[in-house]
PyMOL Python script that loads the backbone (N, CA, C, O; Angstrom):
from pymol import cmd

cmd.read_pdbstr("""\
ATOM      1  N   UNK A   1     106.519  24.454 187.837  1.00  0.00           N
ATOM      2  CA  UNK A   1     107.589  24.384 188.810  1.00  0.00           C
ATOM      3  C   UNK A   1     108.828  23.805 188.147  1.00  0.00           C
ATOM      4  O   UNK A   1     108.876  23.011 187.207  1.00  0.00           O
ATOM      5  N   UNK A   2     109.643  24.265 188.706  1.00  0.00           N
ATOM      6  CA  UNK A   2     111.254  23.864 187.988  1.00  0.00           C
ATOM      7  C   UNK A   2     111.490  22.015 188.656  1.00  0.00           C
ATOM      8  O   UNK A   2     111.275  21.632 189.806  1.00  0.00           O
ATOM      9  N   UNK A   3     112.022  21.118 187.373  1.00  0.00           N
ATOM     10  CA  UNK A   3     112.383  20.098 188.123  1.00  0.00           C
ATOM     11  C   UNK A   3     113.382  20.216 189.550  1.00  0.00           C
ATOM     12  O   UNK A   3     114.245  21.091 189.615  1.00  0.00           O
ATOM     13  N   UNK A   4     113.207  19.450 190.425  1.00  0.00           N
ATOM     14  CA  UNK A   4     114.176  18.773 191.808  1.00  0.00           C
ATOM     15  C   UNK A   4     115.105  17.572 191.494  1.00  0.00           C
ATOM     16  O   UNK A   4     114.671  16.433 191.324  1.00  0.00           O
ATOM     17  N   UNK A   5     116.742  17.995 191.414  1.00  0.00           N
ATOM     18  CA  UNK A   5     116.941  16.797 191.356  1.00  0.00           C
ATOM     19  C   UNK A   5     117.018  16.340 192.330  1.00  0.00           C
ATOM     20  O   UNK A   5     117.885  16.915 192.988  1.00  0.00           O
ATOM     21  N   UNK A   6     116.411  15.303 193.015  1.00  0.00           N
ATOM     22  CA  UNK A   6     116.798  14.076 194.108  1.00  0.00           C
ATOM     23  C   UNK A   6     116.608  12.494 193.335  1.00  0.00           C
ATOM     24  O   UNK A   6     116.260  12.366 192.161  1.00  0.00           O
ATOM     25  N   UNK A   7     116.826  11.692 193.994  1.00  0.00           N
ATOM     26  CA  UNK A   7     116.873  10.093 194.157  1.00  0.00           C
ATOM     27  C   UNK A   7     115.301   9.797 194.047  1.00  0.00           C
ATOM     28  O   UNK A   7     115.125   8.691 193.535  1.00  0.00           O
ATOM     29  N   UNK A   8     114.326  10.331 194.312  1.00  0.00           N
ATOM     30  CA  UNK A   8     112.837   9.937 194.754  1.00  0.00           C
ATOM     31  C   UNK A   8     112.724   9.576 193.023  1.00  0.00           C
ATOM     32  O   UNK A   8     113.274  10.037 192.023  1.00  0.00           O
ATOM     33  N   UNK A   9     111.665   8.460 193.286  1.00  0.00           N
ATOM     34  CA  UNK A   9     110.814   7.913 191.702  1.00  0.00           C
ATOM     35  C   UNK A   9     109.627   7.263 191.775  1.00  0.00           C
ATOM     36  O   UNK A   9     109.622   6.380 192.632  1.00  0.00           O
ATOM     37  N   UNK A  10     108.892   7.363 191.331  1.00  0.00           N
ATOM     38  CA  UNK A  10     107.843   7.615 191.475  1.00  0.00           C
ATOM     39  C   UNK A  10     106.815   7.175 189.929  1.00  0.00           C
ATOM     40  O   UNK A  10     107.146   7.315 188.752  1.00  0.00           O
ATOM     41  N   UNK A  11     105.722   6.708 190.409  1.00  0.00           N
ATOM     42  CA  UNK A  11     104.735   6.141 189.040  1.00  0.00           C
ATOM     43  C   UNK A  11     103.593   6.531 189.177  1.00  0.00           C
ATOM     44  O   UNK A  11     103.543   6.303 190.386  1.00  0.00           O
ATOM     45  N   UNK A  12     102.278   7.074 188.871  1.00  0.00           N
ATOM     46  CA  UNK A  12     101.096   7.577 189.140  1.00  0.00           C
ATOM     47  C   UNK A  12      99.906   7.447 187.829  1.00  0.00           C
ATOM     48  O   UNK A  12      99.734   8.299 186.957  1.00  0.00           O
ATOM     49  N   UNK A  13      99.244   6.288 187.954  1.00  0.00           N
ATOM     50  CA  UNK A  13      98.550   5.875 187.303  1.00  0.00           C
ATOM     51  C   UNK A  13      96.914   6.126 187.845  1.00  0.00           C
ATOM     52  O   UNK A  13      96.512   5.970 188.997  1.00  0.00           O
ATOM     53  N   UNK A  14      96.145   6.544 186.696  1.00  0.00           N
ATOM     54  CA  UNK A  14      94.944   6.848 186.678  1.00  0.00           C
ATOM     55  C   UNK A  14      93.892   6.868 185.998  1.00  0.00           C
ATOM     56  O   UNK A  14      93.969   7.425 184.904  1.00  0.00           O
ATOM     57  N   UNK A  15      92.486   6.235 186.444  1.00  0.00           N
ATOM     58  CA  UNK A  15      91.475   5.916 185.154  1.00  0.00           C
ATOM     59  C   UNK A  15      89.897   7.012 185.576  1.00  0.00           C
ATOM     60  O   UNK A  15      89.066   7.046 186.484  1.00  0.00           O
ATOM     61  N   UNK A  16      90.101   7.579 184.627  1.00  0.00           N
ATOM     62  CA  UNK A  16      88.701   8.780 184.900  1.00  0.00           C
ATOM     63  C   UNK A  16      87.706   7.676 184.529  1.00  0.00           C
ATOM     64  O   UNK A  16      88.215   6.788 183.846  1.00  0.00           O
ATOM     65  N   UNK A  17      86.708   7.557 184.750  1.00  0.00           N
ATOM     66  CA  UNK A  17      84.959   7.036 184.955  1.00  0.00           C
ATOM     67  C   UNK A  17      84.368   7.444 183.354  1.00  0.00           C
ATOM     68  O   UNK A  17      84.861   8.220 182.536  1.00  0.00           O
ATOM     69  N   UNK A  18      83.537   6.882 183.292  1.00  0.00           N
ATOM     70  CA  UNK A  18      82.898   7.554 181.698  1.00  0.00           C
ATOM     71  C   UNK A  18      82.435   8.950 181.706  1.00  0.00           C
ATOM     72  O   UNK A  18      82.616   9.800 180.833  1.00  0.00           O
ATOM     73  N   UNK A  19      81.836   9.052 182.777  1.00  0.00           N
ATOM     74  CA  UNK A  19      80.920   9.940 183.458  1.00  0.00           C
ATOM     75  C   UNK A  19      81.854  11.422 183.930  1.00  0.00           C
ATOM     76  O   UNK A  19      81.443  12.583 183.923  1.00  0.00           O
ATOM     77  N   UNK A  20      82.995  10.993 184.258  1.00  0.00           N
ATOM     78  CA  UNK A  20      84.203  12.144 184.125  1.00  0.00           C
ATOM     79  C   UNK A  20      83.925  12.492 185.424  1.00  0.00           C
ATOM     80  O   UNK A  20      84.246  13.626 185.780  1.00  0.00           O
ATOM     81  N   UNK A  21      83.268  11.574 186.392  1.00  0.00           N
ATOM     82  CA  UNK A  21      82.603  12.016 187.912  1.00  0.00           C
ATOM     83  C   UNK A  21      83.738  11.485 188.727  1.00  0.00           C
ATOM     84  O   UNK A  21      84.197  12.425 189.375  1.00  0.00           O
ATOM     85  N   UNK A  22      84.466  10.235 189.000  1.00  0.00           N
ATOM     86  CA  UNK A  22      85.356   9.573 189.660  1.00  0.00           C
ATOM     87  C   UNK A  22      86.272   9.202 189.019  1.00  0.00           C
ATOM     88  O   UNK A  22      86.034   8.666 187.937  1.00  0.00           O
ATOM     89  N   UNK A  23      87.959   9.400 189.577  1.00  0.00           N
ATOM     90  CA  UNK A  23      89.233   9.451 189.662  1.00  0.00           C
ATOM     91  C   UNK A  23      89.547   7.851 190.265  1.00  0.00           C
ATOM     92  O   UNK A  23      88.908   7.808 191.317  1.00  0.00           O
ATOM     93  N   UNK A  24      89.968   7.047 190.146  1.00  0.00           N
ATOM     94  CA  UNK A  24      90.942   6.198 190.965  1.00  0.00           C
ATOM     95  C   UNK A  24      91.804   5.804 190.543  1.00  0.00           C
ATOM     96  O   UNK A  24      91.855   5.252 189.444  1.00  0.00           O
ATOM     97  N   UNK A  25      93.207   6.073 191.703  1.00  0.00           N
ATOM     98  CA  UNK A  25      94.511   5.937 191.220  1.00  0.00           C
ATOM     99  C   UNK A  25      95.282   5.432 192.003  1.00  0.00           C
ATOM    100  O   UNK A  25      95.015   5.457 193.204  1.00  0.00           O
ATOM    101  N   UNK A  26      96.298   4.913 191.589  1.00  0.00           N
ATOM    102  CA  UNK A  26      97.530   4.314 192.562  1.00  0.00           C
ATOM    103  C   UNK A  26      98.798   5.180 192.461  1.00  0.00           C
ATOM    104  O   UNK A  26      99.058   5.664 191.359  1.00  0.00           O
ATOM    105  N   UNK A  27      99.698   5.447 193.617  1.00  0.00           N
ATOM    106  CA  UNK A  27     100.665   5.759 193.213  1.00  0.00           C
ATOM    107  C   UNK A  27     101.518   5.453 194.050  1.00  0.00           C
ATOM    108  O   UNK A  27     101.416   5.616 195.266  1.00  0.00           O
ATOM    109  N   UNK A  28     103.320   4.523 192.890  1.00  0.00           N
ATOM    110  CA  UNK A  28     103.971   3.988 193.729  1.00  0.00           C
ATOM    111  C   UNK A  28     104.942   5.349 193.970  1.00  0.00           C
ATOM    112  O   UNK A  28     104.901   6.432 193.386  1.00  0.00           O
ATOM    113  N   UNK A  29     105.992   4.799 195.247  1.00  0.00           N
ATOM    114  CA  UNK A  29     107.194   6.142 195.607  1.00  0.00           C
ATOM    115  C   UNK A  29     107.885   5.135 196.112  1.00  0.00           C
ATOM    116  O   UNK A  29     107.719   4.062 196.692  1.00  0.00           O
ATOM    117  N   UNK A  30     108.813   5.912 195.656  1.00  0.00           N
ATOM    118  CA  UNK A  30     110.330   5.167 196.091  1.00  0.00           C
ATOM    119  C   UNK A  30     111.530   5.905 196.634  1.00  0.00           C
ATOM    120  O   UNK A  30     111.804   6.716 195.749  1.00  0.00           O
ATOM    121  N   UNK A  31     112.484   6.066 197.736  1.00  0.00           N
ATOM    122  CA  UNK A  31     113.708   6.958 197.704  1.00  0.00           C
ATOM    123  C   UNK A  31     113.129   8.433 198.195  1.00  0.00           C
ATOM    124  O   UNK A  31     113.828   9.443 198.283  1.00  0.00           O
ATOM    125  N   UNK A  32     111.706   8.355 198.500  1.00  0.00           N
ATOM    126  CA  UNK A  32     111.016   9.605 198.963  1.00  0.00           C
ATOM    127  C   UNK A  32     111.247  10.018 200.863  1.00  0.00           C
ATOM    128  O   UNK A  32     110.801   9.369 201.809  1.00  0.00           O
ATOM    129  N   UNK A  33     111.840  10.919 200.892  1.00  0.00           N
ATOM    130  CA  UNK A  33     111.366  11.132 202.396  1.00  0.00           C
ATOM    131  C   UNK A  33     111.331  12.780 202.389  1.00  0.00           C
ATOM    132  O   UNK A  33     112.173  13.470 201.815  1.00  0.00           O
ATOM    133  N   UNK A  34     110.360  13.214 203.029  1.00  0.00           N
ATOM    134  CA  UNK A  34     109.870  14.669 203.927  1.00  0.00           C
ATOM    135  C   UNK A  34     109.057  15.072 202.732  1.00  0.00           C
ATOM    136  O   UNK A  34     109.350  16.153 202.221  1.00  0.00           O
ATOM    137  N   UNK A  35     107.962  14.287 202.145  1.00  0.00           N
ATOM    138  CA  UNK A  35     107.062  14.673 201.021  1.00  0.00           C
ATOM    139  C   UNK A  35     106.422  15.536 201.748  1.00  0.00           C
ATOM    140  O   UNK A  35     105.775  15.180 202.733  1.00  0.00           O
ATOM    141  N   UNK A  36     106.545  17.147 201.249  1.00  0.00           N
ATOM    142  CA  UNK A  36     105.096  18.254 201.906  1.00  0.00           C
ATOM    143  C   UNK A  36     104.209  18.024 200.766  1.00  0.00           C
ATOM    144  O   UNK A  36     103.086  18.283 201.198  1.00  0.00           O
ATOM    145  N   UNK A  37     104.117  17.678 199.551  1.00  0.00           N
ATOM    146  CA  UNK A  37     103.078  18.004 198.653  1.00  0.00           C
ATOM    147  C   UNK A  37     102.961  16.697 198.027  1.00  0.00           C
ATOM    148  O   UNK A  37     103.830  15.828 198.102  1.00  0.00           O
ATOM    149  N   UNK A  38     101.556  16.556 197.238  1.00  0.00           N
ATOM    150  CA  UNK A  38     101.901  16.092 195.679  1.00  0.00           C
ATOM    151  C   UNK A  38     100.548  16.093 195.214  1.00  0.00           C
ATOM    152  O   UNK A  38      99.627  15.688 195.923  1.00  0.00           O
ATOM    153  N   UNK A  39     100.374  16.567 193.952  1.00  0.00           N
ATOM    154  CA  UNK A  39      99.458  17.304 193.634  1.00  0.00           C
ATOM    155  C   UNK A  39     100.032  16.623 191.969  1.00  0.00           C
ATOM    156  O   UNK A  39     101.167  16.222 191.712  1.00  0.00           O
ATOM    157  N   UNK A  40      98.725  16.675 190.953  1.00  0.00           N
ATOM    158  CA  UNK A  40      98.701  16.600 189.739  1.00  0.00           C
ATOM    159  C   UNK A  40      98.316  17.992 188.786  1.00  0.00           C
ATOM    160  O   UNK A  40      97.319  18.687 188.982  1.00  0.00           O
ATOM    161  N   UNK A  41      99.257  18.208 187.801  1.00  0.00           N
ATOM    162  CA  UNK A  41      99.087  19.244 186.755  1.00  0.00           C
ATOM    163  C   UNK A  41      98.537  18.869 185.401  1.00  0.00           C
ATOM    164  O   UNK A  41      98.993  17.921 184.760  1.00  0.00           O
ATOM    165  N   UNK A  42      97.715  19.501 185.050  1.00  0.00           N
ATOM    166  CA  UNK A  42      96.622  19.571 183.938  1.00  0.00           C
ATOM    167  C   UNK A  42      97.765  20.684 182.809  1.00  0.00           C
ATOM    168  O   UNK A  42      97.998  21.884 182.956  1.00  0.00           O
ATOM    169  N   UNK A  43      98.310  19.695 181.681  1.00  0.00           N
ATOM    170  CA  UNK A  43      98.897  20.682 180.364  1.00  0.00           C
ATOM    171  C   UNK A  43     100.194  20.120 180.302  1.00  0.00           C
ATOM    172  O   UNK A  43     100.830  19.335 181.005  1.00  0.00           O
ATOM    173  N   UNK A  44     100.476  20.971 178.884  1.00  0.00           N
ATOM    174  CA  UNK A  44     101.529  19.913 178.038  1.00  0.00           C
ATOM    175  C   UNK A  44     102.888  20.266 179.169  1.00  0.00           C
ATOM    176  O   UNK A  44     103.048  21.262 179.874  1.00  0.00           O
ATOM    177  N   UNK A  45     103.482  19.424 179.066  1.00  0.00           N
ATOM    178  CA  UNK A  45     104.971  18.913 179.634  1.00  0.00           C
ATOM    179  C   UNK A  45     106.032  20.024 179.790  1.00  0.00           C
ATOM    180  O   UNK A  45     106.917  20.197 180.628  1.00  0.00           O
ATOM    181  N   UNK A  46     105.769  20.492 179.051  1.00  0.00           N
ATOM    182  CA  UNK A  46     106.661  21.772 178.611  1.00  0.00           C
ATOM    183  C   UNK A  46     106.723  22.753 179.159  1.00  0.00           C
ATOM    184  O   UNK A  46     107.753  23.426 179.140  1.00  0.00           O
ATOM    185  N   UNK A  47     105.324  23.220 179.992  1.00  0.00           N
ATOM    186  CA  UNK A  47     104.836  24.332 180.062  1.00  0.00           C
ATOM    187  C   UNK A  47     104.621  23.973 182.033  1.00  0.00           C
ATOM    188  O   UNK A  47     104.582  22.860 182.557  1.00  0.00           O
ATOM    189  N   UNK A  48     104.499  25.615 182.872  1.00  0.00           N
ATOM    190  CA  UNK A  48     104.381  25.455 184.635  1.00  0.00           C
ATOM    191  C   UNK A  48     102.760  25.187 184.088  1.00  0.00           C
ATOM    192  O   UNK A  48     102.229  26.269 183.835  1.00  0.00           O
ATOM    193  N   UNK A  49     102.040  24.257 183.897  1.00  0.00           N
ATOM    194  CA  UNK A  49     100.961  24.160 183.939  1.00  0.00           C
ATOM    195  C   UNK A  49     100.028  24.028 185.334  1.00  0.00           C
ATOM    196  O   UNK A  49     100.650  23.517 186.266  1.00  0.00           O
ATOM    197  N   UNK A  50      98.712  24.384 185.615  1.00  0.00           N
ATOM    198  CA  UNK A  50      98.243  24.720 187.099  1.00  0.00           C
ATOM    199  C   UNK A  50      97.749  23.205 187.780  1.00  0.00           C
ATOM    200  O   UNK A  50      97.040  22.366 187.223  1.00  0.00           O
ATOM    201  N   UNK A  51      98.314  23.134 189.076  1.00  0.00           N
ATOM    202  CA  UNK A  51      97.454  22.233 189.363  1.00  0.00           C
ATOM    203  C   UNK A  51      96.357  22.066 189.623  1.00  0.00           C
ATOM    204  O   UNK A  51      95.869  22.858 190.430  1.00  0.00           O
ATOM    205  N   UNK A  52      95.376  20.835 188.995  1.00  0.00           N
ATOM    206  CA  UNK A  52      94.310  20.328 189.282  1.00  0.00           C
ATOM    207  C   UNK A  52      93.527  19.556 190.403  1.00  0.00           C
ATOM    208  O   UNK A  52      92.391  19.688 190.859  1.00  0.00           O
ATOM    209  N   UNK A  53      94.613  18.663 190.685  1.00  0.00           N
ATOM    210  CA  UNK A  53      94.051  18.051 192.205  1.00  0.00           C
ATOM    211  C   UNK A  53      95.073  17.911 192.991  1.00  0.00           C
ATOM    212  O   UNK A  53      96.211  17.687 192.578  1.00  0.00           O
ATOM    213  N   UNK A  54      94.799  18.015 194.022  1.00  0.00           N
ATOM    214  CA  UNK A  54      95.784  17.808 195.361  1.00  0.00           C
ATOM    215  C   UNK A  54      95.655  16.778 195.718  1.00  0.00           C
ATOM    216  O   UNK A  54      94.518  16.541 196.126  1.00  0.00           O
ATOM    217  N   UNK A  55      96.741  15.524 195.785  1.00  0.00           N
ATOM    218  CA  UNK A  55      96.758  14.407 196.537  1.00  0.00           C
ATOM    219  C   UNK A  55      97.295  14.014 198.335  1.00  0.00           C
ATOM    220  O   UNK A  55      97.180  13.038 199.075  1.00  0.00           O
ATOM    221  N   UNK A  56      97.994  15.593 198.459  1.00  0.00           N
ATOM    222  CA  UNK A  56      98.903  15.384 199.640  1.00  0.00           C
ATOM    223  C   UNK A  56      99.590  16.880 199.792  1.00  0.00           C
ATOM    224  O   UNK A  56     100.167  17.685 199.061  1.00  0.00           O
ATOM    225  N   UNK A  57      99.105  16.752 201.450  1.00  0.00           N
ATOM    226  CA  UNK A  57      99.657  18.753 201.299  1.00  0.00           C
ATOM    227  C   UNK A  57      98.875  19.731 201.343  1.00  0.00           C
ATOM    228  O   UNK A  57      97.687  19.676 201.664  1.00  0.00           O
ATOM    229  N   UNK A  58      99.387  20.540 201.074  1.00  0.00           N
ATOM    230  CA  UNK A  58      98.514  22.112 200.825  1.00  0.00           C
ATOM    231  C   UNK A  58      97.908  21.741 200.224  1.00  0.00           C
ATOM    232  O   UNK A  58      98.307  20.824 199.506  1.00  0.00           O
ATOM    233  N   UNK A  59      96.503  22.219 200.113  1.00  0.00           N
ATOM    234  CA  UNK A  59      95.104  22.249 199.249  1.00  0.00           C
ATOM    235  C   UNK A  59      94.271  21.378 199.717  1.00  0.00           C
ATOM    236  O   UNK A  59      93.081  21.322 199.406  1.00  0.00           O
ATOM    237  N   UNK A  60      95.138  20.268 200.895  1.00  0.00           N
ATOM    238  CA  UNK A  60      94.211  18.993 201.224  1.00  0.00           C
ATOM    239  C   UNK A  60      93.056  19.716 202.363  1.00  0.00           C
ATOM    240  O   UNK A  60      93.346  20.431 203.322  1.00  0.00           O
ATOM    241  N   UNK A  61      91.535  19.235 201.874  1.00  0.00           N
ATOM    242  CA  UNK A  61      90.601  19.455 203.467  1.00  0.00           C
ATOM    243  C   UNK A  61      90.940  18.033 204.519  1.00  0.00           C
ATOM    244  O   UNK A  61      90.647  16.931 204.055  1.00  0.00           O
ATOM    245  N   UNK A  62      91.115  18.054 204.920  1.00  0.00           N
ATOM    246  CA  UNK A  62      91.176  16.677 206.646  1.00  0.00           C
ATOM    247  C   UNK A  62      90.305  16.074 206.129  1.00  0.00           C
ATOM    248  O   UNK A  62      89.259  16.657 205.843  1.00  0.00           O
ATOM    249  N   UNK A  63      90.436  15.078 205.930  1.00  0.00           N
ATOM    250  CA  UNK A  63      89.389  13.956 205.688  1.00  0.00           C
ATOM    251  C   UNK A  63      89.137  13.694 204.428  1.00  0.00           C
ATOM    252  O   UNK A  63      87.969  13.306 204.446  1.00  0.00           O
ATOM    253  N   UNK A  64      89.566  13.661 203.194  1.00  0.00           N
ATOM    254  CA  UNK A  64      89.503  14.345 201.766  1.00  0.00           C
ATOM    255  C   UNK A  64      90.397  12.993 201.400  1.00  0.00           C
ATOM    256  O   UNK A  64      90.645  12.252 202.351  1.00  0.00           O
ATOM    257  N   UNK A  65      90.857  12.652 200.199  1.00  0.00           N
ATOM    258  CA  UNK A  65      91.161  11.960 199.754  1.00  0.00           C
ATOM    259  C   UNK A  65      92.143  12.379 198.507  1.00  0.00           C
ATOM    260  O   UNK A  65      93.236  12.022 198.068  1.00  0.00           O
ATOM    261  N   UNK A  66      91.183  13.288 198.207  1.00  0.00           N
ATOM    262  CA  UNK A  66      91.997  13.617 196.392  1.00  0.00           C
ATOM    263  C   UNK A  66      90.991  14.982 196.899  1.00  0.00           C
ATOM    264  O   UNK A  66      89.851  15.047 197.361  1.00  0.00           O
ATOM    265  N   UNK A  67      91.894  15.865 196.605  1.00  0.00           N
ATOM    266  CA  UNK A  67      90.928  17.279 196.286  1.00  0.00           C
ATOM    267  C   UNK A  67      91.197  18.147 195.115  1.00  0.00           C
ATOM    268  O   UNK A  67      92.365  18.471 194.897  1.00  0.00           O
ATOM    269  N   UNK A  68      90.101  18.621 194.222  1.00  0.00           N
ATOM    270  CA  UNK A  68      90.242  19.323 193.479  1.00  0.00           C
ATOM    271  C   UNK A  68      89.979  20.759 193.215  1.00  0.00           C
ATOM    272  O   UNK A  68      89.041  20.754 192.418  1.00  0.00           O
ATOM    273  N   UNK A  69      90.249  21.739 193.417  1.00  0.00           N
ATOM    274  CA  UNK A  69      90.328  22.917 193.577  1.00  0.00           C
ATOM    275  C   UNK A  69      89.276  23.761 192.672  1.00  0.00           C
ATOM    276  O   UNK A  69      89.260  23.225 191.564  1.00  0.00           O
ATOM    277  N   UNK A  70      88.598  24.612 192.699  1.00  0.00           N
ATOM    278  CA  UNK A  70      87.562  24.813 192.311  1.00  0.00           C
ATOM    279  C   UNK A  70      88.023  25.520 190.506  1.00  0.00           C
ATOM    280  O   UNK A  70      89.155  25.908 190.217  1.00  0.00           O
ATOM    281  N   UNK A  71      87.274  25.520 189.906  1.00  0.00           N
ATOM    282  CA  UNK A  71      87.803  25.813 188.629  1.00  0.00           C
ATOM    283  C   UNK A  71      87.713  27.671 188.483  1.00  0.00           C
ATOM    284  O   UNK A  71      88.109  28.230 187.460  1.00  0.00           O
TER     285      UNK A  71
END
""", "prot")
cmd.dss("prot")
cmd.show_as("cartoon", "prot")
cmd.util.cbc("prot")
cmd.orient("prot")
């Protein structure tokens, strides 16, 4: 996806498990309002790489937490 410029900033920190089974993460926001999405992308920086998990938004099931989309 092409950058947005707005005011929003934002930090998203995360520690995978040994086991590569559980995710837990924090994430701060700042200057954010009418968030429809936010979702994490898997690949280098450079590149529209696909997203991997959905934190917020489309892709979410009700009741879900973090969802990850089937491979």
């Amino acid at each position: 996806m092409p950058p947005v410029a707005t005011d929003a900033d934002g930090v998203f920190l995360a520690t995978l498990n040994a086991a590569k089974t559980e995710l837990a993460y924090v994430i701060n926001v700042r200057n954010a309002e009418g968030v429809v999405m936010a979702h994490v992308h898997c690949g280098p920086e450079v590149e529209d790489s696909p997203a991997v998990a959905f934190i917020h938004g489309q892709g979410m099931v009700p009741g879900e937490e973090l969802f990850f989309p089937p491979a």
